[in-house]
N, C-alpha and C positions, 0 to 999 in steps of 0.2 A: 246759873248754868256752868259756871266754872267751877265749880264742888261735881258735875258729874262729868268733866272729862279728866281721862287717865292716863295726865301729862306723865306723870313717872313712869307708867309700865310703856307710854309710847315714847319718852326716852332711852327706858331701856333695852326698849326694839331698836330704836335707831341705832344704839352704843354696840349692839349684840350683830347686825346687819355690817358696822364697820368693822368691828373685829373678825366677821370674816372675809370680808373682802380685803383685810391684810393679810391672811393668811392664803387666798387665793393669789395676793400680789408675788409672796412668797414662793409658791409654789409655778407659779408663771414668767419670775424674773430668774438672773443666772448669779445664784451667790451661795458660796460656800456653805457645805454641808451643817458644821458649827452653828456660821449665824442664823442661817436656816431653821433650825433644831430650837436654838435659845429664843427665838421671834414666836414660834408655833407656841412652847411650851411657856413664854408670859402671857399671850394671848389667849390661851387656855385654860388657863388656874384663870386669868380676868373677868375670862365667860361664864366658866364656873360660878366664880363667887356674885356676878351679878346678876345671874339666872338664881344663886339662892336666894340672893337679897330683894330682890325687886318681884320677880315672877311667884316664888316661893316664901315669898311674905315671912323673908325668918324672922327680921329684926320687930314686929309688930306684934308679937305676942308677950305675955306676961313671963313666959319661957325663954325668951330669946337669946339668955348668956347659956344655958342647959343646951340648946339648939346647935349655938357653935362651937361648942364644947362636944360634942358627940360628933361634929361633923371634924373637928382637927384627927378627935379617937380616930375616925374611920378612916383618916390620911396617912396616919402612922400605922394604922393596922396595914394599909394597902401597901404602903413603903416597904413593911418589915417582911408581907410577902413575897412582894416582887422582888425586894436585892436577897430576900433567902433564898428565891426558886433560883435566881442567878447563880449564886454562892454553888449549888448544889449541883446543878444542870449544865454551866456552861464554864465554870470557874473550876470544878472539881475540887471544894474543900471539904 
């Protein structure tokens, strides 16, 4: 019986339920914009990567270094576009 409950995905509902209720804490207490910003934005690459790992079954296939390998590409792709649109838009260089 303990082979079909899904202690891990219902860990990482519990772990995914806390991080947002820090970011609710966040958004409900009175603290500087900064630590604000820096608390959101750990708590969100966390979510991220354990919505891939856990929900999104990256690490359990024969593929799994190819999976996060394409998933960094598409963090740097995403990077290179937002501080270019910055660059252009709001920085004027």
């Amino acid at each position: 019986m303990k082979e079909l409950f899904p202690a891990k995905q219902v860990m990482g509902l519990v772990f995914s339920l806390v991080l947002t209720l820090v970011a609710l804490l966040v958004h409900f207490t009175d603290m500087s914009f900064a630590v604000g910003m820096t608390i959101l934005l750990v708590t969100a690459f966390i979510q991220a990567f354990l919505q891939l790992v856990v929900f999104m079954h990256a690490g359990e296939s024969k593929d799994g270094k190819a999976i996060y390998t394409n998933v960094f590409y598409g963090f740097i792709i995403a990077l290179v576009t937002i501080f270019g649109s910055l660059l252009i838009l709001i920085w004027d260089m």
